[in-house]
N, C-alpha and C positions, 0 to 999 in steps of 0.2 A: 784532347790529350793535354795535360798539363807541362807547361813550360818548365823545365829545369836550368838551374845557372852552373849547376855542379854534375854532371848528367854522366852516370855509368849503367852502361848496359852489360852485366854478364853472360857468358854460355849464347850468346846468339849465334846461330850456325848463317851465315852465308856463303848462299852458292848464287855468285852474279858475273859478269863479265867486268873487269873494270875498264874505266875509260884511258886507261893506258894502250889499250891494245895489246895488250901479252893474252893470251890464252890460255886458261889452266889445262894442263894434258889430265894427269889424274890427281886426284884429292890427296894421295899418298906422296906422290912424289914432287908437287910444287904446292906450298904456302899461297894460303889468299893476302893479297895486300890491297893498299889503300896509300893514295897518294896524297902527302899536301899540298893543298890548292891555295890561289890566292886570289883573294874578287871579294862579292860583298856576300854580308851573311844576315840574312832575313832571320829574322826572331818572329815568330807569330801562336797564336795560342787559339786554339780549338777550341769549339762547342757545339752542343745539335741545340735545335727547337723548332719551331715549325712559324709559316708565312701567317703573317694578321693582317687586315685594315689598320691602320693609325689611328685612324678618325669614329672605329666602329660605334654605331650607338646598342647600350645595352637594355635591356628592355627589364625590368625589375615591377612588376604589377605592385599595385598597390592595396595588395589584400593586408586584413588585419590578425590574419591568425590563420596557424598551417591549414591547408584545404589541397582537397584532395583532383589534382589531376580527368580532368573526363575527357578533353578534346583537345588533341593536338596537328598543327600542319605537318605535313613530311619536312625531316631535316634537310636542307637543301634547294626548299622551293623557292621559288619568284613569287614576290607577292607586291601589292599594290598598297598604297601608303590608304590607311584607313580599314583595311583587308582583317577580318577576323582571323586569327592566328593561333589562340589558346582558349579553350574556355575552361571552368574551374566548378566540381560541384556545387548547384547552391543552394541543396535542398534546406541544410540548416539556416540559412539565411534567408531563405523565402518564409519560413517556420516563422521565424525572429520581425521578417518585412508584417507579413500577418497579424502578430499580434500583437505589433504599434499598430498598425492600423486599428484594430478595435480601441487599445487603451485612447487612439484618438479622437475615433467614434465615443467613446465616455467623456471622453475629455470637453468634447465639444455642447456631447447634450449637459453636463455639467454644468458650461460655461453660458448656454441659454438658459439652464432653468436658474442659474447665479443674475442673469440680466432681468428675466420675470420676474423672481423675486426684489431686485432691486426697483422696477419699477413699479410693484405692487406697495413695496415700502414707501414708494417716493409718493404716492395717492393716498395711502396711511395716513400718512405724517403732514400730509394737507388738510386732509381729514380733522387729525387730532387738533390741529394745531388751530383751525377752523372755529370746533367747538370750541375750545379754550379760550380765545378771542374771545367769542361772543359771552361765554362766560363771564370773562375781563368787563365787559359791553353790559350785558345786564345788571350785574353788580353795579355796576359805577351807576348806571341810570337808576338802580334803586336807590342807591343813597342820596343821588339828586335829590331824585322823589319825594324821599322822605324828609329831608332837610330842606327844601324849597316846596312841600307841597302837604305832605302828610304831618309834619311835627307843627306847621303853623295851624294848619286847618285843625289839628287835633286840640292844638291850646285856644283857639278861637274858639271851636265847639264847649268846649270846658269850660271857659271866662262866659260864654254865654246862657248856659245851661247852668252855671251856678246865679248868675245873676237872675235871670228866669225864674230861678226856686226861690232867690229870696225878692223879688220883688210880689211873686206870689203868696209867699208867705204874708209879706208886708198887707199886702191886700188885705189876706184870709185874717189878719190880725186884728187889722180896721173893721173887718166885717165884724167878725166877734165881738170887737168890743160895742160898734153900733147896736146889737143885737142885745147886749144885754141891757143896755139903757133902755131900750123897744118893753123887756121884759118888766121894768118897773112899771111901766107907763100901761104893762097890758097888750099890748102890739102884738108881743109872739109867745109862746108856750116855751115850757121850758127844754121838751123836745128838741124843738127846734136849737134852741142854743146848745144842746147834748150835739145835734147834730153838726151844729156849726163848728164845733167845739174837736170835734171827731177831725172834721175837714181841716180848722187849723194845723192841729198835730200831724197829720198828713202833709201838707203843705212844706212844715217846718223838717219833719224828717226828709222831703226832696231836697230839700234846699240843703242841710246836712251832709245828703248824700251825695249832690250835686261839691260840693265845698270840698270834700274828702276825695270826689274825684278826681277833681282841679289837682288837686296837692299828690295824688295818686301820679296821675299823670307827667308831670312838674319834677316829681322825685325821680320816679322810677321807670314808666312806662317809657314816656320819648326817651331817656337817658338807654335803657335796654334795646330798643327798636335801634337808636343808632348805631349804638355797639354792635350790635347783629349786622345792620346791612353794612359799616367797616369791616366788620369778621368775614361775613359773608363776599366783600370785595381781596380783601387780603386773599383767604383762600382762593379765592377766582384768580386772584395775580399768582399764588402760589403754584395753582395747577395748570396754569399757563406758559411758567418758566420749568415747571416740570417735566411738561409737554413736550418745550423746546429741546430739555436734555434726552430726554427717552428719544425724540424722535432723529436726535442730532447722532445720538449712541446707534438705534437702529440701521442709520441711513450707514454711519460710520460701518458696523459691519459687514449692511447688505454691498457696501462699496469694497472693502476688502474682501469679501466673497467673492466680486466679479474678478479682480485684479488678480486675486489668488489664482482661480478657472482659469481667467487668460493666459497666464504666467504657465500654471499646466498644459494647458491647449499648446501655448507656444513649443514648451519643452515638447508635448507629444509631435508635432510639425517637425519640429528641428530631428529630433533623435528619427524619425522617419524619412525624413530627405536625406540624413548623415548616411542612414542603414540602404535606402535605395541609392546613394551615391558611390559607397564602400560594393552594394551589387554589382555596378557597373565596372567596378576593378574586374571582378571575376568573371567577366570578357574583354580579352585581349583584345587587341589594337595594332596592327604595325604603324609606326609612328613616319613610316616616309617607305619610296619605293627600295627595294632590294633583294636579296639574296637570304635567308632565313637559317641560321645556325644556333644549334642548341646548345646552351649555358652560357657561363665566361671564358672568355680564351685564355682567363689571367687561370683561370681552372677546369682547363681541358679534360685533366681524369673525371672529371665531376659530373662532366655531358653526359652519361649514359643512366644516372639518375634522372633524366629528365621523359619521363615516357606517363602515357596514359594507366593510371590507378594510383601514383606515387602519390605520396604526401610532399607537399611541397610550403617551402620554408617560406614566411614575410623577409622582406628586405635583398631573398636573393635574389640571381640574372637568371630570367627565365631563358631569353632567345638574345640573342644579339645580330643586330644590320649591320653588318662592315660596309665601308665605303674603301671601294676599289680605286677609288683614283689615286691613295696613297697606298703604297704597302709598306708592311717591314719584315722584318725579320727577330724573332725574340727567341734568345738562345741563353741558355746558362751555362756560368764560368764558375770553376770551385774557388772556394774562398782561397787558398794559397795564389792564386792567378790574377784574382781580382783588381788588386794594385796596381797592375802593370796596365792596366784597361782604359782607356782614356777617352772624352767625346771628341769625334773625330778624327779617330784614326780610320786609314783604308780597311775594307773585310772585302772576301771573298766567299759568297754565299752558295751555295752544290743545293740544286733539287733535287732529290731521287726522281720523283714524278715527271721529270722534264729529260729524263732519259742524261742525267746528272750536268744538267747544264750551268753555267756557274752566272753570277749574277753579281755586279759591281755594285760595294755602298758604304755607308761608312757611320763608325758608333755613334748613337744619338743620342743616349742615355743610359746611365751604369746606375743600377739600385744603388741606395744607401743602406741598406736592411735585406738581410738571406731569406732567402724564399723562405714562405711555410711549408714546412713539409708536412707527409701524414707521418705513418706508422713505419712506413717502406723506405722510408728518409734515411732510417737509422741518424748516425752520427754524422754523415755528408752535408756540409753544409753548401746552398750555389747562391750565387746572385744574378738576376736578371740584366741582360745587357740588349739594347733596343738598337737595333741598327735600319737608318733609312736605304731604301733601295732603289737605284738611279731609273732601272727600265724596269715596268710592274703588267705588262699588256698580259703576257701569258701566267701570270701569276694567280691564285686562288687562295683564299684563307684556311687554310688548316694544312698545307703541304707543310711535311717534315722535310726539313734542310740541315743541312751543318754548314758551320761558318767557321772561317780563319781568319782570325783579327791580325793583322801586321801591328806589332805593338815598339817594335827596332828595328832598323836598319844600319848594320855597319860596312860603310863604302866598300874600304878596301881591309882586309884580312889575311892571316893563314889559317887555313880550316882543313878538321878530318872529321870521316865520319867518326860519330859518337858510341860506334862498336869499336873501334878502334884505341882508346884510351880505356885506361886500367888504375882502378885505383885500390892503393895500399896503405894505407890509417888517414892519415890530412893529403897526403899526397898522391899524384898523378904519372903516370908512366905510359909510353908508348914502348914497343918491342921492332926495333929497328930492320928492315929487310934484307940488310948487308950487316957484316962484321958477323961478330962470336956469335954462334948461336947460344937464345937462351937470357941474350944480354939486353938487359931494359935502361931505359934512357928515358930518367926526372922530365917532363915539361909544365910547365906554368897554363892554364886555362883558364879562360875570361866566359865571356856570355857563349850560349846554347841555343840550338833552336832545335824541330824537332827532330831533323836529321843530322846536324852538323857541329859541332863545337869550336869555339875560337880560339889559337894554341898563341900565346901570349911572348910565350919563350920557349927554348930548347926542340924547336924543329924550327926549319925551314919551308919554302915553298919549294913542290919537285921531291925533296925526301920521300920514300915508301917506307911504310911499316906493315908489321903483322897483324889481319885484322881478330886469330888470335892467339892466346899465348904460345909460345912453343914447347913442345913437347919435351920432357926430362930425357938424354938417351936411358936405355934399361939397361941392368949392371947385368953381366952373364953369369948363368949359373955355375957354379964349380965342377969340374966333371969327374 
């Protein structure tokens, strides 16, 4: 109930005994009153909510996407720390485990036929690299060859093979001429010098042809042969550094092939351990030994969405373990109340459940922010108020309690009850027990509580009033 500072109650009918001792005979013929009292005047402020653990842990699975409910414990069990508690369908997720598993199984024979091939390039490329050497190798030793072996021998052959021709020549020319002298004298016929004659010219065209080769050779021949086996080394060195780069490009690939495999093999490993780890969410756990209550307590309407087939949300509290050893008490105050609510004031907590037995403790914590409401909120705004509770043995988490916060204490007062005072535009009136009837009497009013009001001025302590208006007499009819 919310505290008032200004507190009028109209039209309330009481029929009580007061503590004066008078006795009403009948309702018609004696007024109810109300004495003022003097002593202290307890101010406190009401609110319901129900008993929690302090300390509860809330259990919030760590799935990644709503899933659908299949297996639940009863709300209420004892369960053991480790103890499967909820399980969650995982047909789509076993679907998804499945076929990483295969993209892994690709992944991997990828990743072997990327290492075959690299090591088939790396035998290549010794290969190629092999011939080209030797290529490099026979080249060079041809031009040795030729230049320490083939172009001396060839000019030796030549210088000897022309000198050959003409010292034969030289001969066959001596012989001729002897022979014709032979011919004056008779000696030889002239055949014969026809024939000698023939031999000369012979002779002289070797020697000729021998001369022309020399000069042949000299010009052209060695000059080409060496050129060729330079050419022929140049290219050898050419297709050897060509080698180097094909084979250095090849290897370069078949190595980013492997890396690249790896790199996917990895990623298929990872995203398949992540998917069988995310599985493992979608069986529960209780995380320590206790007691098993469904949802959040901060959102007790919300528990009965918690049952096998629902769709259930990521990030919310599936179950929650309270821890018994602390209790509280969480009750909500409407925001005009709020102010007044302070940590550590005394409360007064009523179990219905405990056949209403009351329970000592005092505020622990006052929201800074009004509850959320839903739809049934309407315009009511509350704020949560946490109150710890001294004795908690026969205590259980979800009992509905009401609580009276004591938020003033005034020692010594004059007080009436709060049916008793009357108000008329700013101002307050009591209807006095004695004197004129009819006749109200101004007082001043201070603080309220939810029975009693503080009368500041214009009564005393001991004075009665009427607790209500009196009655106009009626005028008689004319007769």
């Amino acid at each position: 109930m919310t505290m008032k500072y200004i507190p009028v109650i109209l039209g309330l009918i009481v029929s009580i005994t007061l503590s004066n001792g008078c006795r009403q005979k009948t309702e018609e013929t004696l007024p109810l009153t109300a004495t003022a009292k003097q002593g202290p005047l307890v101010i406190s402020i009401q609110g319901s909510g129900d008993i929690r653990a302090m300390n509860a842990v809330k259990i919030s699975p760590e799935i990644k996407r709503p899933s659908a409910i299949s297996s639940l414990i009863p709300d209420g069990s004892l369960v053991k720390s480790n103890d499967v508690i909820a399980l969650f369908n995982t047909d789509d997720i076993d679907q998804r485990i499945k076929d990483l598993e295969v993209a892994l199984s690709e992944a991997e024979t990828k990743l072997v036929s990327a290492k075959t091939g690299l090591d088939i390039q790396l035998m290549d490329n010794k290969s190629f690299l092999t011939i080209a050497e030797q290529g490099v190798a026979s080249s060079t030793l041809e031009l040795q060859k030729f230049l320490k072996g083939d172009e001396p021998m060839d000019r030796r052959n030549a210088e000897v093979k022309a000198k050959t021709a003409e010292s034969e020549y030289m001969r066959k020319k001596r012989g001729y001429e002897e022979l014709q002298g032979l011919l004056k004298d008779g000696f030889v016929t002239e055949d014969e010098i026809d024939e000698e004659r023939v031999k000369l010219e012979t002779t002289k065209l070797s020697m000729e042809t021998a001369i022309i080769e020399k000069k042949l050779l000299e010009d052209y021949t060695i000059p080409l042969n060496n050129a060729a086996a330079e050419a022929a080394l140049a290219k050898a060195k050419t297709e050897l550094e060509k080698a180097r780069k094909q084979t250095e490009a090849f290897l370069l690939a078949k190595t980013q092939a492997v890396e690249s495999s790896q790199r996917a093999q990895e990623r298929a490993v990872n995203d398949l351990n992540a998917k069988m780890e995310e599985r493992r969410a979608f069986e529960v756990r209780a995380p320590l030994d206790g007691i098993i209550m469904y949802g959040n307590p901060d959102e007790a309407w919300r528990s009965s969405e918690i049952q096998v087939g629902a769709t259930f949300q990521p990030g919310r509290v599936l179950m929650t373990i309270p821890n018994r050893a602390i209790m509280e008490a969480v009750i909500n105050i409407p925001e005009a109340d709020i102010q007044s609510v302070k940590v550590g004031q005394p409360v007064a907590v009523t179990v219905e459940a405990l056949a209403n037995r009351t329970f000592r403790g005092e505020v622990f914590k006052v929201a800074e922010v009004a509850n959320s409401g839903g739809w049934w909120a309407g315009d009511l705004k509350e704020f949560k108020v946490e109150i710890t509770l001294k004795y908690t043995k026969e205590l259980r988490p979800g009992f509905s309690c009401d609580a009276e916060i004591i938020v003033d204490t005034i020692p010594r007062t004059v007080t009436l009850p709060v049916q008793a005072v009357f108000r008329d535009g700013d101002k307050f009136f009591v209807y006095p027990a004695s004197g004129l009837q009819g006749k109200r009497q101004e007082v001043k009013i201070g603080k309220a509580s939810v029975q009693f009001v503080e009368i500041l001025d214009g009564l005393k302590a001991g004075e009665k009033v009427l607790l209500n208006p009196p009655e106009k007499p009626s005028t008689p009819s004319p007769s």
